[in-house]
Legacy VTK file of the C-alpha trace (Angstrom):
# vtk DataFile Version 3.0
C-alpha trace
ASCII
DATASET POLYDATA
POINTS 372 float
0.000 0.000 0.000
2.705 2.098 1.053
4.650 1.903 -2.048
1.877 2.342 -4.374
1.402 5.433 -2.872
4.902 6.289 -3.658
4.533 5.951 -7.031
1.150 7.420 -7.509
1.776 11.092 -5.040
2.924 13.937 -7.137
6.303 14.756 -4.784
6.082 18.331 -5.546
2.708 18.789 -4.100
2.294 15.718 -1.792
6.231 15.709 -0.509
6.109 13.485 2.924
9.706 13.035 4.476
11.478 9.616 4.047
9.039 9.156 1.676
11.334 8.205 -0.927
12.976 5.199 0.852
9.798 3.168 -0.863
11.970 2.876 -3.367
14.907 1.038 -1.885
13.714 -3.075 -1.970
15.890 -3.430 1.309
13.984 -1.000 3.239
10.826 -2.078 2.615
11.661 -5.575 3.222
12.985 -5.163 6.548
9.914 -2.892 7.809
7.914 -5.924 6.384
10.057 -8.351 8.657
8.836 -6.034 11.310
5.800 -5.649 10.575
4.534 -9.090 10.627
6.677 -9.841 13.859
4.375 -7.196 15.616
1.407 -8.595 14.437
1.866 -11.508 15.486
2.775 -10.767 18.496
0.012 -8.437 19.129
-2.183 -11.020 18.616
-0.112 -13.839 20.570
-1.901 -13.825 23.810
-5.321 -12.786 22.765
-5.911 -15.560 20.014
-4.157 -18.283 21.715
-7.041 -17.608 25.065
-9.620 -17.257 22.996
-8.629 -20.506 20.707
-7.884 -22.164 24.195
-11.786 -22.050 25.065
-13.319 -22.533 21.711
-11.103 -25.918 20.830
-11.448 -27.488 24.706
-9.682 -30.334 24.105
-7.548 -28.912 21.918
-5.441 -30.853 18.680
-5.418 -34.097 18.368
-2.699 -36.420 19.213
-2.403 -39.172 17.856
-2.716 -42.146 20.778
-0.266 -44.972 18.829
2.711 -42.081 18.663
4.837 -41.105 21.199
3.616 -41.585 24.425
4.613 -38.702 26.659
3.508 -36.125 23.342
-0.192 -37.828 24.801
0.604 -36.569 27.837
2.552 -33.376 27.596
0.252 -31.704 24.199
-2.910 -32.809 24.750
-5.198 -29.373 24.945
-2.547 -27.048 23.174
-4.749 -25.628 20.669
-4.116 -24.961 17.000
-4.655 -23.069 13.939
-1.847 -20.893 15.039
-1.639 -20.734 11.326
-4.330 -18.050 11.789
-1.379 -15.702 13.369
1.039 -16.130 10.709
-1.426 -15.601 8.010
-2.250 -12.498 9.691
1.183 -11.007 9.604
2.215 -12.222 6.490
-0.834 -10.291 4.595
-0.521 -6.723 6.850
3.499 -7.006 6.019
3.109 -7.631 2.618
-0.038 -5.776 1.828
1.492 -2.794 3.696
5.298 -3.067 2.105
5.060 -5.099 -1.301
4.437 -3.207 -4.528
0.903 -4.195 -5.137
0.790 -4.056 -8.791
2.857 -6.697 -9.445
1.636 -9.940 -10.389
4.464 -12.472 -8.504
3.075 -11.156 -5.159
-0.603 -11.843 -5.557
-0.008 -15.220 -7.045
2.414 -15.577 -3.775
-0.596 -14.748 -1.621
-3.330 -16.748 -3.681
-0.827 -20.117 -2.680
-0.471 -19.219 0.957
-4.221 -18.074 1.257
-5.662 -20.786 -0.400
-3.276 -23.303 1.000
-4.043 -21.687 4.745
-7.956 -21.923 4.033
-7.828 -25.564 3.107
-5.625 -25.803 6.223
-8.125 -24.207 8.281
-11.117 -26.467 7.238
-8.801 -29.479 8.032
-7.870 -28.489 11.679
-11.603 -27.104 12.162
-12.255 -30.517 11.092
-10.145 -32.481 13.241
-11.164 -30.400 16.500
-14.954 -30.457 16.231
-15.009 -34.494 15.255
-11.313 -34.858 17.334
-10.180 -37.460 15.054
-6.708 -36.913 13.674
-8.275 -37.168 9.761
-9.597 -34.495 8.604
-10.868 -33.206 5.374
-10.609 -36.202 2.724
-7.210 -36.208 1.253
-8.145 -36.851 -1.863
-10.572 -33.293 -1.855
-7.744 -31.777 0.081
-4.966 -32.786 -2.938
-7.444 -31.946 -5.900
-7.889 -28.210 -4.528
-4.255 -28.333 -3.640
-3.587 -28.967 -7.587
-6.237 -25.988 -8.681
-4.854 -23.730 -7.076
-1.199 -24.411 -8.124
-1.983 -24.449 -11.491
-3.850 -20.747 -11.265
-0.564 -18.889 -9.721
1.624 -20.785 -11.985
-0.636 -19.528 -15.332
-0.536 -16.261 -13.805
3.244 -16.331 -13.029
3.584 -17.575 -17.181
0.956 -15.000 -18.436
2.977 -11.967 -16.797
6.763 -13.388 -17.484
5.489 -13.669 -21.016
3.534 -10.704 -21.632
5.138 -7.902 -23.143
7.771 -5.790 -22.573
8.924 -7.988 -20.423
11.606 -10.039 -22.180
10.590 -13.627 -21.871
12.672 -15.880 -23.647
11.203 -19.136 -23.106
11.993 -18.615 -19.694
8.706 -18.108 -18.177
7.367 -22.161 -18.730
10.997 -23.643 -18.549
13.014 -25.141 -15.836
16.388 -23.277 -14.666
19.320 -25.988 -13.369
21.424 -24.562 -10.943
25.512 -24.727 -11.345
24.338 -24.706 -15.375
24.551 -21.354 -16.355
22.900 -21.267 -19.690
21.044 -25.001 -19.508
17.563 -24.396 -19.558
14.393 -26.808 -20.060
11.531 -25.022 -21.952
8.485 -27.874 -20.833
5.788 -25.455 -22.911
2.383 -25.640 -20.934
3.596 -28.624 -19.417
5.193 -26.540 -16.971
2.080 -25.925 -15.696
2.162 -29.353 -14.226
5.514 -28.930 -13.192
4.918 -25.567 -11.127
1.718 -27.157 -9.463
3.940 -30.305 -8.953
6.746 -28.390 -7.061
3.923 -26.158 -4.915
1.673 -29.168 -3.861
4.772 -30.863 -2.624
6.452 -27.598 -0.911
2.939 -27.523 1.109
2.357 -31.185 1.861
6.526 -31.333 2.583
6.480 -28.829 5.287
2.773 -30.918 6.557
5.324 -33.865 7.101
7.766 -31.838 8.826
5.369 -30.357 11.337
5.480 -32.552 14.138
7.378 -31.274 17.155
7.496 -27.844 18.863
9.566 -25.276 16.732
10.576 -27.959 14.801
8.937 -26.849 11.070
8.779 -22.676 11.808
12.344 -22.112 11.860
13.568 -24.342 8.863
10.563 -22.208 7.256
12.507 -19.081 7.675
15.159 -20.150 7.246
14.168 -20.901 4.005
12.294 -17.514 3.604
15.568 -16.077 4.475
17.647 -17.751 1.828
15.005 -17.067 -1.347
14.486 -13.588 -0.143
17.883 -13.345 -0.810
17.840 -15.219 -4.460
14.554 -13.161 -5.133
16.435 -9.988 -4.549
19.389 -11.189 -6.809
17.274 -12.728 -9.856
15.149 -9.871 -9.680
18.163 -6.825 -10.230
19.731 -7.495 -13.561
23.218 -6.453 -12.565
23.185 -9.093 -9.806
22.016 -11.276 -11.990
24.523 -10.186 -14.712
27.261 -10.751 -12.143
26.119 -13.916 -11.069
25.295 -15.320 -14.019
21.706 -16.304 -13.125
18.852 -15.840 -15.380
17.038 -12.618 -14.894
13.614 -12.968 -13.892
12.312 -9.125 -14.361
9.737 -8.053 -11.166
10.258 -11.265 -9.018
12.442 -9.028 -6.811
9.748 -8.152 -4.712
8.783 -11.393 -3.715
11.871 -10.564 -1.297
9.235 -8.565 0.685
6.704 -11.250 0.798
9.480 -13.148 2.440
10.510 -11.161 4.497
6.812 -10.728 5.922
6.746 -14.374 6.393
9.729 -14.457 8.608
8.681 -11.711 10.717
5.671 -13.791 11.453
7.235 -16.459 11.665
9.654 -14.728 14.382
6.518 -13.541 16.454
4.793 -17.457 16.058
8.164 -18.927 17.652
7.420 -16.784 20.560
4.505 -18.700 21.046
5.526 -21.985 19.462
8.616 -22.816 21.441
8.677 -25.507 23.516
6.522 -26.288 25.105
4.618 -24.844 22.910
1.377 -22.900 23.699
-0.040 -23.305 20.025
0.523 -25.170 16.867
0.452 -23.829 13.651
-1.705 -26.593 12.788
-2.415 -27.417 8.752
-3.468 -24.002 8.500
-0.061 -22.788 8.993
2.200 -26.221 7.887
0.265 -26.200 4.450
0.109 -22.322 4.019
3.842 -22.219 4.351
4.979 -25.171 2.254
2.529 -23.833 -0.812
4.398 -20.413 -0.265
7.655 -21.534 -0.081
7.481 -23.471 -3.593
5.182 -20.852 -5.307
8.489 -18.543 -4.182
10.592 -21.045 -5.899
8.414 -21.269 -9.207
8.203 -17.240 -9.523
12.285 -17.331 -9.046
12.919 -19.953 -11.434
15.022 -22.019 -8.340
12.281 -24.923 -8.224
15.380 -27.234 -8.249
17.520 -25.235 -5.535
13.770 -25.323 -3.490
14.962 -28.885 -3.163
18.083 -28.166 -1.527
17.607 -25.169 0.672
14.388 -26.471 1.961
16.036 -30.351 2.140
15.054 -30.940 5.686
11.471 -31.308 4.443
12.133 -33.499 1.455
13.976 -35.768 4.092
10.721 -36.320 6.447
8.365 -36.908 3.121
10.670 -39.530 1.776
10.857 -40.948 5.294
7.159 -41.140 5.310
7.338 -42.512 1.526
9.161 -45.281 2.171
7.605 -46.246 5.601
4.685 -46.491 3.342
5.793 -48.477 0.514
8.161 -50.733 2.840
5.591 -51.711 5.062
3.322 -52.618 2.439
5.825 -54.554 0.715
6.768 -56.491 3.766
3.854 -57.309 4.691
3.792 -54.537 7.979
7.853 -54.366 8.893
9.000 -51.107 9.301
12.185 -49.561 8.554
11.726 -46.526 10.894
10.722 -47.133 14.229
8.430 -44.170 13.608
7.439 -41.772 10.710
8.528 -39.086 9.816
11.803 -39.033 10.426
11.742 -37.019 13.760
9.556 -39.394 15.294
12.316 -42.164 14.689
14.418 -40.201 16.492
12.512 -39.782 19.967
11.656 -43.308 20.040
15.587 -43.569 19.894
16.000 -42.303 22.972
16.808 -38.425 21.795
14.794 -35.563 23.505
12.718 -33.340 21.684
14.741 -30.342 22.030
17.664 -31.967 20.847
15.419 -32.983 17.608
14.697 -29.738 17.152
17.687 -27.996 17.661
19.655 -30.564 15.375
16.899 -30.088 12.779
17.624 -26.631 12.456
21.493 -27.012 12.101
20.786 -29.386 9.144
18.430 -27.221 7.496
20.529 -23.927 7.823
23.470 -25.651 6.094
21.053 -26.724 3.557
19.926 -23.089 2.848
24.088 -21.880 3.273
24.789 -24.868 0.396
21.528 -23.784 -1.921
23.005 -20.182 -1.626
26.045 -21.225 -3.062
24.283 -22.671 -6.146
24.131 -18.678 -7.233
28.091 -18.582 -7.605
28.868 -21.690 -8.718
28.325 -21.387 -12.272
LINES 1 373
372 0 1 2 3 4 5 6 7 8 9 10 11 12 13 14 15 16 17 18 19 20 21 22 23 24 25 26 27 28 29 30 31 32 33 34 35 36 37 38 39 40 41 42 43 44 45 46 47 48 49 50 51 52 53 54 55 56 57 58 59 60 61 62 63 64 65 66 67 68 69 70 71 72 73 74 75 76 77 78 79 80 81 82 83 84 85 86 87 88 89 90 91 92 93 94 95 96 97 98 99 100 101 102 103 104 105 106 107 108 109 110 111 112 113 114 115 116 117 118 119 120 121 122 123 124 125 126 127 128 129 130 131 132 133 134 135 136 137 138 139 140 141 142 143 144 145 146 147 148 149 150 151 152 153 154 155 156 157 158 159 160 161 162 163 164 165 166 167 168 169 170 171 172 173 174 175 176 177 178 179 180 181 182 183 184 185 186 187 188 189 190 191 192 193 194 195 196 197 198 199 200 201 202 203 204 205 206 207 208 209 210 211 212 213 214 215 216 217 218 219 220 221 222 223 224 225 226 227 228 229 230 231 232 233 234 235 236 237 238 239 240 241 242 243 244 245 246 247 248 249 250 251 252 253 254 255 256 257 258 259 260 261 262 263 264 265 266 267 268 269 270 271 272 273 274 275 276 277 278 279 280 281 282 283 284 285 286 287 288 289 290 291 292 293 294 295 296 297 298 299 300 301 302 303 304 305 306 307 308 309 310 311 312 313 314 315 316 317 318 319 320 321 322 323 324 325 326 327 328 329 330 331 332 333 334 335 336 337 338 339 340 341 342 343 344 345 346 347 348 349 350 351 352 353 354 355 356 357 358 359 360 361 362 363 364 365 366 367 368 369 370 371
């Protein structure tokens, strides 16, 4: 909002002082990171009592897990999804350019991801069951929506004057400077593909206090970054990336989301006094890879954001083993975190060793941008 009225006020006639740092991506990206941080934390204590007495009971948990997470979570309540959504839409709404295309297809993943969130965890603490919405509904949706911000994402790389290239429906390979993978409207698929399974990935990873909002940001923190450098062609000149014209504002979006994400951990460490909940877990994911698809870094998505696509292939192949053997597992637990509690390690130290992994994750995605 702010910087649209930058552009649009005459500054001889409507001159308002430090007005003009709009302008500078930076700026407005850190008072976004703020931003959302004070939401958030404005509405900390105030959601979480009123949540407290409309859920009773509270989440879930699921009785064949670990045993002392019956005992120590049972009544937190959830949705805390609601608070991140919250700060992530003032911060960005306030801060982000609003005429540009990458950020509303950026909020139509995390919005419609969060609402189909919502109805799952609304779902699960009316009925307290820990299934909610069918998954099969759930995925379709998922899929829709996808596909809409990736055709918007094409229709505005490829619309004139912006010079496309082929680049708007083709893949990028990092370390490869020039190799690029034009799929045609098959990318549509692809983009979907990559956003379904950034949402559902960071679903998997949700599972212990702290444990999925900081690898989020972390995250955040690293395509903020590649958003701000694909998005300036000198950066990208010097780096040798492509140039994705407009996408640099995304940085803003992401730097919303970390700000809330800052003011959820508040609330969220352990023990925690909320979970996000699917509202939050799916919200995040689906933002996280739409971020990815409007950067052209769906393959570095993979590696800064690795953590997750270690708990869904631990899931995976729980699956698929157990089927195949005829009910032997190969975890003692799934996903991965799980395994390691019923090892013997404490949750904090689960958590805390989670985090490690994915920050050198993000530090070794980053260096995808200079290795060329």
């Amino acid at each position: 909002m702010f910087f649209w009225l930058y552009k649009h006020l005459d500054p001889h006639t409507h001159y308002v002082p430090l007005f003009n740092l709009m302008r500078y991506l930076t700026f407005r990206t850190a008072l976004a990171l703020v931003t959302g941080q004070i939401v958030v934390g404005l509405m900390g204590n105030r959601f979480i009592d009123w949540m407290r007495k409309r859920q009773g009971k509270g989440q879930p948990i699921r009785a064949e897990g670990i045993e002392r997470h019956v005992i120590e979570k049972t009544g937190t309540p959830t949705m805390g999804g609601v608070m991140i959504l919250c700060g992530v839409l003032v911060g960005t709404l306030l801060w982000a350019d609003l005429s540009n295309a990458y950020i509303w297809s950026v909020l139509l993943v995390t919005v419609g991801y969060g609402a189909l969130g919502f109805s799952d965890d609304y779902a699960k603490v009316t009925k307290q069951t820990t299934a909610g919405v069918s998954s099969r509904v759930r995925l379709v949706l998922e899929i829709i929506i996808g596909v809409i911000a990736v055709w918007l994402m094409i229709l505005h790389l490829g619309s004139p004057p912006l010079p496309d290239k082929g680049l708007s429906t083709s893949i990028a390979f990092p370390v490869f400077k020039k190799l690029l993978l034009n799929l045609g409207w098959f990318y549509l698929a692809f983009g979907a593909f990559v956003i379904v399974g950034g949402g559902n990935a960071v679903n998997f990873t949700d599972g212990l206090d702290g444990l999925a909002i900081v690898p989020v940001m972390i995250a955040a923190a690293a395509f903020g970054l590649i958003a701000y450098m694909v998005g300036n062609v000198k950066f990208a000149d010097y780096l040798q990336v492509h140039f994705v014209p407009e996408v640099g504002d995304v940085a803003v979006f992401c730097g919303a989301l970390i700000g809330a994400g800052m003011g959820f951990l508040w609330f969220n460490a352990p023990p925690a006094r909320i979970f996000m909940g699917d509202t939050g877990s799916l919200a995040l994911g689906g933002a996280l890879g739409a971020v990815a698809v409007a950067t052209k870094h769906e393959i570095v998505l993979a590696i800064v954001g690795g953590l997750f696509v270690i708990e869904t292939f631990s899931v995976m192949i729980q699956v698929v083993y157990f089927r195949l053997s005829g009910g032997k597992r190969i975890f003692l637990m799934a996903p991965i975190h799980h395994h390691f509690e019923k090892l013997g390690w404490k949750e904090s130290q689960v958590v805390i060793r989670f985090w490690i992994i994915a920050a050198v994750l993000a530090m070794v995605g980053l260096a995808t941008l200079k290795l060329r």
